[in-house]
Biopython code that builds the backbone (N, CA, C, O; Angstrom):
import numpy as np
from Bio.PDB.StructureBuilder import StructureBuilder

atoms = [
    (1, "UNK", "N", (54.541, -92.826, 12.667)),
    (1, "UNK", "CA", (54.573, -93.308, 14.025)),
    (1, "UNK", "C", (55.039, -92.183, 14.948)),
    (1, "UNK", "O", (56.083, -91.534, 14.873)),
    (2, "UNK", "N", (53.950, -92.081, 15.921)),
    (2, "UNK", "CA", (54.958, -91.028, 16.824)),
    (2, "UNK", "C", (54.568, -91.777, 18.491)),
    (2, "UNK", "O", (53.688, -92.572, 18.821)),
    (3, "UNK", "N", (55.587, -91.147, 19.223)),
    (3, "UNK", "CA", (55.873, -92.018, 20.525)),
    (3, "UNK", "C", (56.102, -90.878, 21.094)),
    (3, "UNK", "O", (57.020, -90.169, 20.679)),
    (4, "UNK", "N", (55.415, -90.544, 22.008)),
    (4, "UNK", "CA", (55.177, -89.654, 23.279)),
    (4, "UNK", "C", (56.353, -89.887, 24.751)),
    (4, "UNK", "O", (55.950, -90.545, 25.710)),
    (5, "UNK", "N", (57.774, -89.278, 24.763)),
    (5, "UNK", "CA", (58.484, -89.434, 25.540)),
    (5, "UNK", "C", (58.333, -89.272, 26.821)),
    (5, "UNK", "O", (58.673, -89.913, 27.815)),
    (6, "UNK", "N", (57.458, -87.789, 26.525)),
    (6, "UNK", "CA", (57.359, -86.713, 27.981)),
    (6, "UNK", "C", (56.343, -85.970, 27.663)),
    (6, "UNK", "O", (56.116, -85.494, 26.551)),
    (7, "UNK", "N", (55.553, -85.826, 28.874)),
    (7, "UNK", "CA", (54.090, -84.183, 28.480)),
    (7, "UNK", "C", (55.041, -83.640, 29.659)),
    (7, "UNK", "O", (55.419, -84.266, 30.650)),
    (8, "UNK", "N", (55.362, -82.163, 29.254)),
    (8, "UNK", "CA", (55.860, -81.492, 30.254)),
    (8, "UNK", "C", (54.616, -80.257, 31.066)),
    (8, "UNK", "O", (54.221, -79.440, 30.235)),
    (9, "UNK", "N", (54.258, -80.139, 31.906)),
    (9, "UNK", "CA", (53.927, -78.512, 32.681)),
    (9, "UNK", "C", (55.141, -78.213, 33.444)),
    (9, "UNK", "O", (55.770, -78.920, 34.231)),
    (10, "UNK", "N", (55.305, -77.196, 33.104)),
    (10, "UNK", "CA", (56.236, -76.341, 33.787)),
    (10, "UNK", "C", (55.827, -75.107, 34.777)),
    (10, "UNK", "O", (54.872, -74.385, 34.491)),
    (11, "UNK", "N", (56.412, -74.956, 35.665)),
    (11, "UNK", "CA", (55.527, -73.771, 36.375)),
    (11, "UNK", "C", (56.432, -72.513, 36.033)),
    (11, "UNK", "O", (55.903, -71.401, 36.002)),
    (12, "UNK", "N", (57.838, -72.673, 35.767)),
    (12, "UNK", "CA", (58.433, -71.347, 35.416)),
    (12, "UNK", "C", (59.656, -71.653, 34.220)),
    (12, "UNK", "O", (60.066, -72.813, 34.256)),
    (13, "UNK", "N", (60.136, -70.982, 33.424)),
    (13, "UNK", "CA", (60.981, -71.009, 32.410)),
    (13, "UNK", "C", (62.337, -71.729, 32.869)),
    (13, "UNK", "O", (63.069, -72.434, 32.174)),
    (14, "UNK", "N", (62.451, -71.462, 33.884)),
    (14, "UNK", "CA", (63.456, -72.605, 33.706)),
    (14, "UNK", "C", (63.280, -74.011, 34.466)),
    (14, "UNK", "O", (63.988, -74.987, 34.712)),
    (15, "UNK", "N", (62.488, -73.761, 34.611)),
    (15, "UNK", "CA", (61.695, -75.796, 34.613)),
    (15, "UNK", "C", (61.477, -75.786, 33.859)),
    (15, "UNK", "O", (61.969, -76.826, 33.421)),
    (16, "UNK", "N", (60.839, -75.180, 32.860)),
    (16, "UNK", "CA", (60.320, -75.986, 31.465)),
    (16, "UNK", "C", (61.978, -76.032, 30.681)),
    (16, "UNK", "O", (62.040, -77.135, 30.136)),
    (17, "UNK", "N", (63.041, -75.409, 30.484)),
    (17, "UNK", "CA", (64.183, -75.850, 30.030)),
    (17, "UNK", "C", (64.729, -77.175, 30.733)),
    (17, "UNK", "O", (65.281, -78.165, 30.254)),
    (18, "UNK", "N", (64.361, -76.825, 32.101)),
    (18, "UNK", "CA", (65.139, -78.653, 32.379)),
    (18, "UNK", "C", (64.615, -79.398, 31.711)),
    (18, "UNK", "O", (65.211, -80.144, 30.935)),
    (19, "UNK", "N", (63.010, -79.348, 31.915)),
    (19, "UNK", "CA", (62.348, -80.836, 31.933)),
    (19, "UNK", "C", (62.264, -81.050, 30.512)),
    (19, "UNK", "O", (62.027, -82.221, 30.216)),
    (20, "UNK", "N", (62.455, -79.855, 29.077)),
    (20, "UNK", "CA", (62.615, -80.380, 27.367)),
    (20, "UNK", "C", (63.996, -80.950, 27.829)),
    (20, "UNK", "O", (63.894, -82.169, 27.690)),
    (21, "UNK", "N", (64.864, -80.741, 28.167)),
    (21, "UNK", "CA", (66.154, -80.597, 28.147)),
    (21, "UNK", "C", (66.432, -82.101, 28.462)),
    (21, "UNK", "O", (67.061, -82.854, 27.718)),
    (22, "UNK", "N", (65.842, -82.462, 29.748)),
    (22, "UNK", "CA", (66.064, -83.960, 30.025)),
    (22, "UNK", "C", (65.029, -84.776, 29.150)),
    (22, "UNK", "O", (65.268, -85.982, 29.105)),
    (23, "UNK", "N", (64.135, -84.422, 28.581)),
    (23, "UNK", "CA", (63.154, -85.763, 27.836)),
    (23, "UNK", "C", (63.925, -85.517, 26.925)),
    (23, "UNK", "O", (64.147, -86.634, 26.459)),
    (24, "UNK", "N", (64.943, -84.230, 25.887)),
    (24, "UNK", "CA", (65.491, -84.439, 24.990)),
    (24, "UNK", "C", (66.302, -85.206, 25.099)),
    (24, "UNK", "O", (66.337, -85.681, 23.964)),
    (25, "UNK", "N", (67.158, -85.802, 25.767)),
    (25, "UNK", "CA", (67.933, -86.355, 26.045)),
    (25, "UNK", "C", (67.750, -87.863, 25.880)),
    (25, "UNK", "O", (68.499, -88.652, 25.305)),
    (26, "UNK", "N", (66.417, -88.129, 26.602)),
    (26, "UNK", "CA", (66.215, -89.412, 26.200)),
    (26, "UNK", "C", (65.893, -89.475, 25.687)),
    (26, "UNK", "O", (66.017, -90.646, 25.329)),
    (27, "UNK", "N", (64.917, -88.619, 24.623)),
    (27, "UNK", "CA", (64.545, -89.003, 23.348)),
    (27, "UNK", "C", (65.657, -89.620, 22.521)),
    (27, "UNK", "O", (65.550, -90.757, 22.061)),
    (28, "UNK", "N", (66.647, -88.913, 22.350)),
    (28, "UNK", "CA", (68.006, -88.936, 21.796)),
    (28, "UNK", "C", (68.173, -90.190, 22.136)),
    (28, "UNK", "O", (68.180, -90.983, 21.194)),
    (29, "UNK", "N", (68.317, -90.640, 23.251)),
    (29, "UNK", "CA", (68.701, -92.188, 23.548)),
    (29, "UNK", "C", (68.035, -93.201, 22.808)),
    (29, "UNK", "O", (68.547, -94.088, 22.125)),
    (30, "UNK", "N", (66.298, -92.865, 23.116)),
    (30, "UNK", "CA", (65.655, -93.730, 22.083)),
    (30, "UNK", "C", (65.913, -93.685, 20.907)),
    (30, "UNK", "O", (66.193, -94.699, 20.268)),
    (31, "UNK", "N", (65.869, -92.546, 20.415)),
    (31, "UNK", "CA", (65.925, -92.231, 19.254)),
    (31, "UNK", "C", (67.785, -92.815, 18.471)),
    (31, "UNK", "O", (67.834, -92.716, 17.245)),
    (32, "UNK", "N", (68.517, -93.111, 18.861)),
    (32, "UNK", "CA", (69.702, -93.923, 18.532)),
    (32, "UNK", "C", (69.733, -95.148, 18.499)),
    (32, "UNK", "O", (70.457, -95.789, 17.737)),
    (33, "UNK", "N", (68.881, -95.673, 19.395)),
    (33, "UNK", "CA", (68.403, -97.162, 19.468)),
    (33, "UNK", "C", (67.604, -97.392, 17.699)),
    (33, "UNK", "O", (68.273, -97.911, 16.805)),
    (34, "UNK", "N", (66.896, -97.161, 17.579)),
    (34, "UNK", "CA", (65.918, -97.032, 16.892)),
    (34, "UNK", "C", (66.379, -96.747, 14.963)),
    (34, "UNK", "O", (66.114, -97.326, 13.909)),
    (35, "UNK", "N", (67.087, -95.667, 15.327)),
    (35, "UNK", "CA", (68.004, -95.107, 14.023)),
    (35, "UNK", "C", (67.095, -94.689, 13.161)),
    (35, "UNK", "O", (67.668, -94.372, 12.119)),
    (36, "UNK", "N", (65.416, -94.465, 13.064)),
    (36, "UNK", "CA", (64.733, -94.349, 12.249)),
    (36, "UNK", "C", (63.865, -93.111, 12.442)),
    (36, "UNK", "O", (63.001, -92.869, 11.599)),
    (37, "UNK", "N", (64.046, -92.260, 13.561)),
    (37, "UNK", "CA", (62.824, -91.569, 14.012)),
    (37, "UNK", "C", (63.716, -90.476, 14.577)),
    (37, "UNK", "O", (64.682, -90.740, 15.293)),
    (38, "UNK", "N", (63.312, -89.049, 14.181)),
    (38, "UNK", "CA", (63.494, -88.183, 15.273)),
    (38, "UNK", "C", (63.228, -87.517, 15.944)),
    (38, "UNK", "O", (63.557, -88.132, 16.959)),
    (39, "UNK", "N", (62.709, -86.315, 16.392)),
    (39, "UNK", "CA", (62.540, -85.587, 17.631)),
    (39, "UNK", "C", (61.487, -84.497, 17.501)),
    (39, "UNK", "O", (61.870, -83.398, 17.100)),
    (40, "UNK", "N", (60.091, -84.693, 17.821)),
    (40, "UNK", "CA", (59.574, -83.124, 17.598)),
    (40, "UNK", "C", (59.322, -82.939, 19.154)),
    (40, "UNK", "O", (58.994, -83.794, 19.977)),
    (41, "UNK", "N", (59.590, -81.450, 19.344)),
    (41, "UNK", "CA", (59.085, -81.006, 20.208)),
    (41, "UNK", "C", (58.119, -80.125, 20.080)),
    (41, "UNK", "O", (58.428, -79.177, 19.358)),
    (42, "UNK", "N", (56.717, -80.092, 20.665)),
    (42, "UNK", "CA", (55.548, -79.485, 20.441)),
    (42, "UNK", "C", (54.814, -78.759, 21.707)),
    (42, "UNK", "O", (54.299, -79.245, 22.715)),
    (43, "UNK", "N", (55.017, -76.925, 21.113)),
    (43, "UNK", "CA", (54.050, -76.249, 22.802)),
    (43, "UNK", "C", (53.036, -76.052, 22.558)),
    (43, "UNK", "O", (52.678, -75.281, 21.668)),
    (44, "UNK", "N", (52.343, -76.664, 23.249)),
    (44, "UNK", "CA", (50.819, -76.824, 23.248)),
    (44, "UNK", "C", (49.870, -75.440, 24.223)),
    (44, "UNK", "O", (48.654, -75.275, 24.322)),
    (45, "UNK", "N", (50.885, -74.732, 24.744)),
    (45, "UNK", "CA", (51.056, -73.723, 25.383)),
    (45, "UNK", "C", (52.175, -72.769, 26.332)),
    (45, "UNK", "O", (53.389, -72.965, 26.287)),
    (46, "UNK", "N", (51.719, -72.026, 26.933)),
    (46, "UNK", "CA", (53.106, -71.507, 27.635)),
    (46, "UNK", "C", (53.718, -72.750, 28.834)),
    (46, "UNK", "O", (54.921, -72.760, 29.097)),
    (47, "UNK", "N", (53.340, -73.146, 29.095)),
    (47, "UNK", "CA", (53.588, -74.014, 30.265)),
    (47, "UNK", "C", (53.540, -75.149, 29.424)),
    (47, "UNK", "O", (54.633, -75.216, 28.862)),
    (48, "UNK", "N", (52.621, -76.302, 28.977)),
    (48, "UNK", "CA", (52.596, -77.448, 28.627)),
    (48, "UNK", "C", (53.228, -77.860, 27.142)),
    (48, "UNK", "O", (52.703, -77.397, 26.129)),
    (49, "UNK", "N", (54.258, -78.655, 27.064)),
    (49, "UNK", "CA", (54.806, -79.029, 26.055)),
    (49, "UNK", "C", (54.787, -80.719, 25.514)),
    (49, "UNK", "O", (54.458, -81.460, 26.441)),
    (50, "UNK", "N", (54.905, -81.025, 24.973)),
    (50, "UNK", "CA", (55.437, -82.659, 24.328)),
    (50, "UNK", "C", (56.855, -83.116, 23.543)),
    (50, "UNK", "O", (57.462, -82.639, 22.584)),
    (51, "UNK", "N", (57.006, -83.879, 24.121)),
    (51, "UNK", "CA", (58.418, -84.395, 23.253)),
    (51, "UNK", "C", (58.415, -85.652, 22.799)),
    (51, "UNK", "O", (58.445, -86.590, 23.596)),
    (52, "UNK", "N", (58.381, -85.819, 21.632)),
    (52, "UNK", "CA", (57.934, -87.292, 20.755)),
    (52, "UNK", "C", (59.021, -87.641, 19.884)),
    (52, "UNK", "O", (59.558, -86.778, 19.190)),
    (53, "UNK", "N", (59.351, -88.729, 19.870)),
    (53, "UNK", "CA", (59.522, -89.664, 18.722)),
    (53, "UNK", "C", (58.546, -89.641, 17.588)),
    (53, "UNK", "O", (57.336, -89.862, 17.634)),
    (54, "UNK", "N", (59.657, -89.181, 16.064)),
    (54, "UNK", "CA", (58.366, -89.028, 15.437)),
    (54, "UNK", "C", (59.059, -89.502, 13.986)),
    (54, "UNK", "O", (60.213, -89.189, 13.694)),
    (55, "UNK", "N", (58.168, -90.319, 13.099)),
    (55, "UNK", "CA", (58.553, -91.206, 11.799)),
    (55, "UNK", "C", (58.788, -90.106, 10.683)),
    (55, "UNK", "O", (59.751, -90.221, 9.926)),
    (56, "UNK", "N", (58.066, -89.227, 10.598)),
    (56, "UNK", "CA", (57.892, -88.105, 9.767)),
    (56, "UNK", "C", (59.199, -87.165, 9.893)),
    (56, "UNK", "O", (59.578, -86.359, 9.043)),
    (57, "UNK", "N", (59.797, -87.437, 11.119)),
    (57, "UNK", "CA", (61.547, -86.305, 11.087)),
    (57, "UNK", "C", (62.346, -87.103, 10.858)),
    (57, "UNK", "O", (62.187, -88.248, 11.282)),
    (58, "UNK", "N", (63.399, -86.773, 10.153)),
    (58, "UNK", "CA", (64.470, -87.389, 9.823)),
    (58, "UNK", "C", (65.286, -88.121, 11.428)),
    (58, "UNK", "O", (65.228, -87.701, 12.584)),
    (59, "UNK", "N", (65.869, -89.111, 10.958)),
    (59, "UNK", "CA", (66.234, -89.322, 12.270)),
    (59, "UNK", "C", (67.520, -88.811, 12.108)),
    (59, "UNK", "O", (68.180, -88.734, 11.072)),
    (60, "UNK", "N", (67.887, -88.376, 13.557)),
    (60, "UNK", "CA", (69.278, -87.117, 13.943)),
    (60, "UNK", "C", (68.720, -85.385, 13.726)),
    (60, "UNK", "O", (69.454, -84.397, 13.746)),
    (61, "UNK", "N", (67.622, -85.397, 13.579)),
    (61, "UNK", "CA", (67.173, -84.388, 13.626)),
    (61, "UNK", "C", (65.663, -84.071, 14.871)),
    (61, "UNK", "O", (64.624, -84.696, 15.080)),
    (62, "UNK", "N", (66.244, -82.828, 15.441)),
    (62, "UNK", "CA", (64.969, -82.220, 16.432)),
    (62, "UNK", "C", (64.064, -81.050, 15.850)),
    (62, "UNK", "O", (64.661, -80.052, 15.445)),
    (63, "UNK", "N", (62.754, -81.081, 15.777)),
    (63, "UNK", "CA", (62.151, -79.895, 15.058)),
    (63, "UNK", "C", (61.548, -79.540, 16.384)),
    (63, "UNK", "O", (61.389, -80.235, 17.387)),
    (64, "UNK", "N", (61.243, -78.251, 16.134)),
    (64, "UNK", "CA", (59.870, -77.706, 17.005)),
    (64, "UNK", "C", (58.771, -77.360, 16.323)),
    (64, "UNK", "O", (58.835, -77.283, 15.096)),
    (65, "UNK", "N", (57.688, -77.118, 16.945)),
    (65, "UNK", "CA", (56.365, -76.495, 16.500)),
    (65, "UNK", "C", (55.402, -76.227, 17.067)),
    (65, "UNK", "O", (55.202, -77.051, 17.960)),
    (66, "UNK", "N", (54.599, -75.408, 17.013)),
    (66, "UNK", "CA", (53.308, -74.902, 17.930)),
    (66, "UNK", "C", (52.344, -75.928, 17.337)),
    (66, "UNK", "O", (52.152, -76.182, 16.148)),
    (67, "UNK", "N", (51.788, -76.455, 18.407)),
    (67, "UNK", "CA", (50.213, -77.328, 18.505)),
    (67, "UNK", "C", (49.732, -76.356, 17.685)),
    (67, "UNK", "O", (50.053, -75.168, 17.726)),
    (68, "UNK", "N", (48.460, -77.196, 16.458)),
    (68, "UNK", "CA", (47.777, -76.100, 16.079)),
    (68, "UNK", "C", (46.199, -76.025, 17.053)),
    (68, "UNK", "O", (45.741, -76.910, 17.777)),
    (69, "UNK", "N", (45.620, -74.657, 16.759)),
    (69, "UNK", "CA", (44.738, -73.991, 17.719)),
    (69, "UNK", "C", (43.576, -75.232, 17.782)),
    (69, "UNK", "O", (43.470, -75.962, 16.796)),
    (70, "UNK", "N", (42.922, -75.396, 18.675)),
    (70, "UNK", "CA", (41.520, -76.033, 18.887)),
    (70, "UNK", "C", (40.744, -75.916, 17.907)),
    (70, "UNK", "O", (41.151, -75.016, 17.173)),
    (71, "UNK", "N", (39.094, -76.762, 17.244)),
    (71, "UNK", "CA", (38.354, -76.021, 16.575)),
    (71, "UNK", "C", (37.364, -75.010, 17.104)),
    (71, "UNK", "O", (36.539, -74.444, 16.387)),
    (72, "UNK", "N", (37.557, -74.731, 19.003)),
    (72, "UNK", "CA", (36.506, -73.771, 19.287)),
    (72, "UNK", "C", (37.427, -72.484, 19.239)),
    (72, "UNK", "O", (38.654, -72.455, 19.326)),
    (73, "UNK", "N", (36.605, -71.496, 19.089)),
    (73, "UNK", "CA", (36.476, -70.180, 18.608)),
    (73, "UNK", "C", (37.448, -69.689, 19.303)),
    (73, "UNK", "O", (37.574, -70.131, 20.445)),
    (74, "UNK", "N", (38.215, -68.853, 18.920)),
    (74, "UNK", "CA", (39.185, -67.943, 19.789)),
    (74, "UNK", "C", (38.515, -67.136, 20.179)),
    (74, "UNK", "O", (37.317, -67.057, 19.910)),
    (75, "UNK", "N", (39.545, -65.855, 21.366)),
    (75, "UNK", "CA", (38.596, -64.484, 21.300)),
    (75, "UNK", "C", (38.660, -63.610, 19.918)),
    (75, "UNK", "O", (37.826, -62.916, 19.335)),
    (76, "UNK", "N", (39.938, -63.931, 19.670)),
    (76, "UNK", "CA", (40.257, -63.279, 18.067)),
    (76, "UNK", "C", (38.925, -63.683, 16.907)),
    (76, "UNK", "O", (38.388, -63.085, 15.975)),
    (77, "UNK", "N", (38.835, -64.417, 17.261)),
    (77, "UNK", "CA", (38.178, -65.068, 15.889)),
    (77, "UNK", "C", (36.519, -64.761, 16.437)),
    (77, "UNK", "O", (35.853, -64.721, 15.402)),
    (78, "UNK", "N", (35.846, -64.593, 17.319)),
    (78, "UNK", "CA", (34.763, -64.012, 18.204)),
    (78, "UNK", "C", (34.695, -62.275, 17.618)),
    (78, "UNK", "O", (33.837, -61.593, 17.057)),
    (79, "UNK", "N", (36.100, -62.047, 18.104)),
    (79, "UNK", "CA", (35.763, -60.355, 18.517)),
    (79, "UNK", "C", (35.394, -60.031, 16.747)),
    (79, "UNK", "O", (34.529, -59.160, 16.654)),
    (80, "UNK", "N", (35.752, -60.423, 15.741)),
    (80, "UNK", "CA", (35.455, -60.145, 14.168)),
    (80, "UNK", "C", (34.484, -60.341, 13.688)),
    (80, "UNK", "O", (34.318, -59.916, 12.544)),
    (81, "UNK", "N", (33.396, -61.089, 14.371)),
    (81, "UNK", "CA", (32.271, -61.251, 14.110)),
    (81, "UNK", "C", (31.530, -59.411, 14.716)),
    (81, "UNK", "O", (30.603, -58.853, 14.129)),
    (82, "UNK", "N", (32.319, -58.781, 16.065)),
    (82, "UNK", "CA", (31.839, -57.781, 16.141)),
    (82, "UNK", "C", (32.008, -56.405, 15.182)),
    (82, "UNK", "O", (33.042, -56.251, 14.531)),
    (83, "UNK", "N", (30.905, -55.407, 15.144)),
    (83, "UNK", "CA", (31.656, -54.456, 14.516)),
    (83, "UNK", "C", (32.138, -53.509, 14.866)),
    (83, "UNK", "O", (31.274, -52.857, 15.451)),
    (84, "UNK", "N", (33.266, -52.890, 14.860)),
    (84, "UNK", "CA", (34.525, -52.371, 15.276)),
    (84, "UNK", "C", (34.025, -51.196, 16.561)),
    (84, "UNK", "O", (34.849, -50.887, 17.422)),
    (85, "UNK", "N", (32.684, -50.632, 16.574)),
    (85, "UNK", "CA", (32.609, -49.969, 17.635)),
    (85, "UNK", "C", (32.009, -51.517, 19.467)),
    (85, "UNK", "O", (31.992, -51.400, 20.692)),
    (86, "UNK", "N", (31.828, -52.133, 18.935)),
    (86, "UNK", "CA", (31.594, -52.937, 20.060)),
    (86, "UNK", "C", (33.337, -53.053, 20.355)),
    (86, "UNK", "O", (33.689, -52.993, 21.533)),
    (87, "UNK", "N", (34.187, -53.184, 19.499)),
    (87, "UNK", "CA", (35.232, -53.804, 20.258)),
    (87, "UNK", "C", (36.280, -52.782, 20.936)),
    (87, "UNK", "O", (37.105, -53.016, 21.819)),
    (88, "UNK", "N", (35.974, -51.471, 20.200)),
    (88, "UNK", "CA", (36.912, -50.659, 20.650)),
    (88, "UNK", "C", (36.411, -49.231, 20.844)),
    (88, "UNK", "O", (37.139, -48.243, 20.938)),
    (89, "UNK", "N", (35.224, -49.243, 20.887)),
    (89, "UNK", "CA", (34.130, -48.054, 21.417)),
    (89, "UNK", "C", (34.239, -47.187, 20.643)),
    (89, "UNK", "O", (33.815, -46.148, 21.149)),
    (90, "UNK", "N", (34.656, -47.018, 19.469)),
    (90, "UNK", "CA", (34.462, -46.311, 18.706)),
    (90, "UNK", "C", (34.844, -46.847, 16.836)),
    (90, "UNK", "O", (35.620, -47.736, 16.485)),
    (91, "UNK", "N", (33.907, -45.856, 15.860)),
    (91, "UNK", "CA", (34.984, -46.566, 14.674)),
    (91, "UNK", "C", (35.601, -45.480, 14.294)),
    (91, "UNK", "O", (35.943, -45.170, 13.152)),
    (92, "UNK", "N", (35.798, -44.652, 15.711)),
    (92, "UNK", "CA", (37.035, -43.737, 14.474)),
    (92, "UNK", "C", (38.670, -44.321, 14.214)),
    (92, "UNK", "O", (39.106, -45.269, 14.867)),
    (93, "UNK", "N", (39.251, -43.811, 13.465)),
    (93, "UNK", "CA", (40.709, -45.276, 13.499)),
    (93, "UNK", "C", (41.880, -43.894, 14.017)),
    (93, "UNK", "O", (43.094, -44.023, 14.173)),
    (94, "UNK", "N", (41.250, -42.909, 14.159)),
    (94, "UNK", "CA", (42.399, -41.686, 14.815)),
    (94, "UNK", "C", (42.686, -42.407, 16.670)),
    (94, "UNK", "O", (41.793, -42.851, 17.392)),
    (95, "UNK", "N", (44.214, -42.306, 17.026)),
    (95, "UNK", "CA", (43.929, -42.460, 18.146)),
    (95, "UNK", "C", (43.239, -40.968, 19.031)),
    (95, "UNK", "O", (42.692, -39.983, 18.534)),
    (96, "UNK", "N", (43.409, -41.155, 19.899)),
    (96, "UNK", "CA", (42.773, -40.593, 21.093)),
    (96, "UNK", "C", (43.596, -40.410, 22.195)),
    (96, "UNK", "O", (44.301, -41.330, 22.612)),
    (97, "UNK", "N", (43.577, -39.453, 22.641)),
    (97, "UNK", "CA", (44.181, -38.780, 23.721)),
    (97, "UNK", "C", (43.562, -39.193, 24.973)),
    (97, "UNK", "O", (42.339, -39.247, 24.844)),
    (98, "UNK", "N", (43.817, -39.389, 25.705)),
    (98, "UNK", "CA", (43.366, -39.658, 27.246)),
    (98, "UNK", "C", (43.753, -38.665, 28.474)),
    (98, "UNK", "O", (43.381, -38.924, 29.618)),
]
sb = StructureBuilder()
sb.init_structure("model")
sb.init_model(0)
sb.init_chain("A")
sb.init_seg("    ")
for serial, (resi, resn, name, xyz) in enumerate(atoms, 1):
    if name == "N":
        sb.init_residue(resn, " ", resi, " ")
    sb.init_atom(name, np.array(xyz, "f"), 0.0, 1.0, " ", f" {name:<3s}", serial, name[0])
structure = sb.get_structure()
């Protein structure tokens, strides 16, 4: 079971500390009510986060974790399909002076 407290966007680092900071809080509240569930917090990016009630954490305990990636393609996972002179104009692996 998981229960969605808060979706946070944040526009700068320390808004995004208030606003985990206060859904942690009530999570905590719920989460004492409850006695069964505890706390993940999940960044889904630099700015957007989640804070859930969750059956799978021990309750009295907060985890974190990174969202995992989408199934569309990264640039990472794109640029390897190229071969090494498309991506970096050359394949020599010496650097280069500029």
């Amino acid at each position: 079971m998981n229960e969605v407290v808060c979706v946070i966007h944040a526009i700068s680092s320390a808004d995004m500390e208030q606003q985990i900071e206060e859904a942690v809080v009530r999570a905590q509240r719920q989460s004492t009510e409850w006695r069964r569930v505890g706390i993940v917090i999940t960044r889904h990016s630099h700015s957007h986060f989640t804070v859930e009630l969750d059956s799978d954490i021990p309750y009295g305990e907060t985890h974190e974790r990174y969202a995992e990636k989408s199934q569309e393609t990264s640039t990472d996972e794109a640029n390897k399909a190229l071969p090494p002179s498309s991506m970096f104009g050359s394949t020599d692996s010496a650097p280069k002076r500029l």
